[in-house]
C-alpha positions as CSV (number, residue, x, y, z in Angstrom):
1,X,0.0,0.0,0.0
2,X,3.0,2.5,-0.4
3,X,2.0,3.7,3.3
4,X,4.8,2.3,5.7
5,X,8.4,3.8,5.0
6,X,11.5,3.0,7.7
7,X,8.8,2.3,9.9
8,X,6.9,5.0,10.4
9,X,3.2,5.8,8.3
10,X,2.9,8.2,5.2
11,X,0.1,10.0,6.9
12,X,-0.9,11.8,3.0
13,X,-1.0,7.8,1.8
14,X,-2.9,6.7,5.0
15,X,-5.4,9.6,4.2
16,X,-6.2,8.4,0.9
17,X,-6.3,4.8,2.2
18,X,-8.8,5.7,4.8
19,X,-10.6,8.2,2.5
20,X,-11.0,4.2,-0.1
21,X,-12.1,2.1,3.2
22,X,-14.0,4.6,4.8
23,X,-16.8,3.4,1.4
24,X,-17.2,0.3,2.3
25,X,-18.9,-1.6,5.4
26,X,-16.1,-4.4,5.4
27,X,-14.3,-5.9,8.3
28,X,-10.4,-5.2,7.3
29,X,-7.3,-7.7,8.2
30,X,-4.2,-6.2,8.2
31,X,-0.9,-8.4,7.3
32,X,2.4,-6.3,7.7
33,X,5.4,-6.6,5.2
34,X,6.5,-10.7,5.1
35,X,9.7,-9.9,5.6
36,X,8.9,-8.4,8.8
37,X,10.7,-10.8,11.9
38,X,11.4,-11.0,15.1
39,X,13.2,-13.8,15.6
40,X,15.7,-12.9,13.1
41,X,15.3,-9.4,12.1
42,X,17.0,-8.7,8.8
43,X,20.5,-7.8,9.0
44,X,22.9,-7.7,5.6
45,X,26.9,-7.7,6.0
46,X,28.5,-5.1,7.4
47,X,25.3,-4.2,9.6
48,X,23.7,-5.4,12.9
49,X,20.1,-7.2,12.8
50,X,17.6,-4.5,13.1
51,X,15.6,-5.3,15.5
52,X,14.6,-1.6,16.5
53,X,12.9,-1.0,13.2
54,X,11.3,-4.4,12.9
55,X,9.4,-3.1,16.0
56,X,8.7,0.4,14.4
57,X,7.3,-1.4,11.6
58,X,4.9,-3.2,13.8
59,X,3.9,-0.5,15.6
60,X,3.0,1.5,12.5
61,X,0.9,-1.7,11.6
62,X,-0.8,-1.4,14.4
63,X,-1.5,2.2,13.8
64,X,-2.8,1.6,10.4
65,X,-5.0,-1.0,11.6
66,X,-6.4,1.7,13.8
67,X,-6.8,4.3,11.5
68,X,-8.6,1.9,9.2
69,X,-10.8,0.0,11.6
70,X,-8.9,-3.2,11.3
71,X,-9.2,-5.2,14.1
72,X,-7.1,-7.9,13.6
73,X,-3.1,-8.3,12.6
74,X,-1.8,-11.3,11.1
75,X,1.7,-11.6,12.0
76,X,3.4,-14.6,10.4
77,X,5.9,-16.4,12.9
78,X,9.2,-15.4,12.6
79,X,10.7,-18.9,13.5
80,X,12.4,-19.4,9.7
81,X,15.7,-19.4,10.7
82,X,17.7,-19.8,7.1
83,X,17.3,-16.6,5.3
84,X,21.1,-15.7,6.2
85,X,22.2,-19.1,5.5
86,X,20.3,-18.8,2.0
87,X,22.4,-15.9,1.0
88,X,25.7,-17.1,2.1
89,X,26.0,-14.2,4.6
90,X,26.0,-16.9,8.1
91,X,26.0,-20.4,8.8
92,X,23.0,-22.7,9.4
93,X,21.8,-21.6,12.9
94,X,22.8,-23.6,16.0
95,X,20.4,-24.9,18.6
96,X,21.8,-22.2,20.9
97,X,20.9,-19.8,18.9
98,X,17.9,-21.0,17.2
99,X,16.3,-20.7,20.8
100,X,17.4,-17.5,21.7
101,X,16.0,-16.1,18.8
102,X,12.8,-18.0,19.7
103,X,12.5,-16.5,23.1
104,X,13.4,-13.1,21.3
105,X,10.9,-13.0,19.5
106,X,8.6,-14.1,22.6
107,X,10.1,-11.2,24.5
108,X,9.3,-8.5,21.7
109,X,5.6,-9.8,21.2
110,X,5.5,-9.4,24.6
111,X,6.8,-5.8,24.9
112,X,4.1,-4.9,22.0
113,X,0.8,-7.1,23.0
114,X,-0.1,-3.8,24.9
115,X,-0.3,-1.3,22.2
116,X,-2.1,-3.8,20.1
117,X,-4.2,-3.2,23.2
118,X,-4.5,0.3,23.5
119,X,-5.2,0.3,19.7
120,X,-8.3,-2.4,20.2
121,X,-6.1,-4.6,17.9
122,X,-6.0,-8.6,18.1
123,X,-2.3,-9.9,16.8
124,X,-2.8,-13.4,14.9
125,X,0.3,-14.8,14.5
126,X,-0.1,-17.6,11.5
127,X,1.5,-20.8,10.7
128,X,4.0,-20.4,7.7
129,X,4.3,-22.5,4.9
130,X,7.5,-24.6,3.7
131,X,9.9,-22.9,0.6
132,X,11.9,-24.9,-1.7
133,X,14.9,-22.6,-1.0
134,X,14.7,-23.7,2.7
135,X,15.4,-27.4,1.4
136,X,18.5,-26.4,-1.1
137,X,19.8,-24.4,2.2
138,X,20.0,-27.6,4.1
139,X,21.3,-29.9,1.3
140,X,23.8,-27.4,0.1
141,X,24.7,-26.9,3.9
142,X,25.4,-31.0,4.5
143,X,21.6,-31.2,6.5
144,X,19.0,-33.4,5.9
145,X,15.6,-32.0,4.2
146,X,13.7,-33.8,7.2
147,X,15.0,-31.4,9.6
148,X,13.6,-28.3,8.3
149,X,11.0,-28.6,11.1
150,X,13.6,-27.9,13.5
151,X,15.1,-24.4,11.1
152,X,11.3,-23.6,10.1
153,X,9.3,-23.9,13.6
154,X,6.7,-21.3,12.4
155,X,5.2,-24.0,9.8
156,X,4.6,-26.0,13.0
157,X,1.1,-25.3,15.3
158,X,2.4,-26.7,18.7
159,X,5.5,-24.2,18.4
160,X,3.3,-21.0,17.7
161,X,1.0,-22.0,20.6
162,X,4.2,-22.4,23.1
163,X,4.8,-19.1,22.1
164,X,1.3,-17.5,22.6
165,X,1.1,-19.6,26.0
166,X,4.8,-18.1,26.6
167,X,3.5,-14.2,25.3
168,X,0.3,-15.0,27.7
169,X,-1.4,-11.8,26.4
170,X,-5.4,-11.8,25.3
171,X,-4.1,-9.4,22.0
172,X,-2.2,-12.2,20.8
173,X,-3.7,-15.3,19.2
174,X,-3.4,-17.7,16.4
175,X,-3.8,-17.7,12.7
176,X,-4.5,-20.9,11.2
177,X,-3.7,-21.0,7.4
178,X,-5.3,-23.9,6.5
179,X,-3.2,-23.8,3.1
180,X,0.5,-23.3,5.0
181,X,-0.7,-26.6,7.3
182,X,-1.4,-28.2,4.0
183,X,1.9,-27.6,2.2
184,X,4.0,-28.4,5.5
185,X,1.8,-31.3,6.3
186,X,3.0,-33.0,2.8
187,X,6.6,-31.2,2.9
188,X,7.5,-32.2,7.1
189,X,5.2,-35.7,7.0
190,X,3.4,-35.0,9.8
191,X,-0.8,-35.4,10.1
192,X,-3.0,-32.6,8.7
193,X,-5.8,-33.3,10.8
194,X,-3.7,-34.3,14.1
């Protein structure tokens, strides 16, 4: 929508997004950029992760939603873990750091459930769906494809709800992509219906 820029809102864009929705009698959804992580904020050599502006950016969603009458914010997990890896710029993670980027991103979530609060705002954060790049990551890295459960945890339900458990905040709740189950379900081997 053109209306978020280095984490803050385009108010003249927002205006003429709001002037569009204000038509229509709709229930709005809101999902932020993708890319947008807490777990592993994006980083690129020569820089630290930026994990201050991933925040920004979410905080700016939430304003939009506001400003728009969205009530809800889909948030997809940020437990994919081989972005860096995928571009050469840092090893696969390690199990040390996979979890303290899981409780990272459990920390953040929990630092932001309460302006999703004050804004009347309900954070859904969804289940992810597997990528074929992921795969090639592992295989070109010496892993086995079957562990991409273990480098992608956000394509798996009973991770996301250990993190809303751990978050324990009544803004935050779960997005359940039927589709993203579907592709990891065939991808990971586990049961779609269990």
């Amino acid at each position: 929508l053109d209306v978020l820029i280095n984490g803050k809102l385009r108010q003249s864009q927002l205006d003429k997004i709001r002037a569009v929705t204000a038509q229509f009698p709709l229930t709005y959804s809101v999902h932020p950029p993708n890319r947008l992580n807490f777990a592993f904020p994006q980083r690129w050599p020569g820089h630290p992760s930026d994990l201050a502006r991933e925040k920004d950016v979410f905080a700016a969603c939430l304003d939009f939603c506001a400003a728009v009458g969205a009530k809800v914010l889909v948030y997809h997990s940020g437990l994919i873990a081989l972005a860096e890896a995928a571009f050469g710029i840092a090893k696969v993670p390690d199990d040390e750091t996979l979890e303290q980027a899981r409780a990272q991103e459990v920390a953040v979530l929990r630092e932001l459930m309460p302006l999703a609060a004050e804004r009347d705002v309900i954070v859904a954060m969804e289940n992810r769906d597997p990528h074929p790049w992921e795969i090639a990551t592992l295989v070109k890295n010496g892993f086995s494809p079957e562990q991409l459960p273990k480098y992608h945890a956000g394509m798996m339900v009973p991770a996301l709800i250990r993190q809303i458990e751990e978050v324990n905040h009544p803004n935050l709740g779960l997005t359940l992509d039927v589709g993203h189950l579907f592709l990891a379900a065939n991808v990971c081997g586990f049961d779609y219906y269990e």
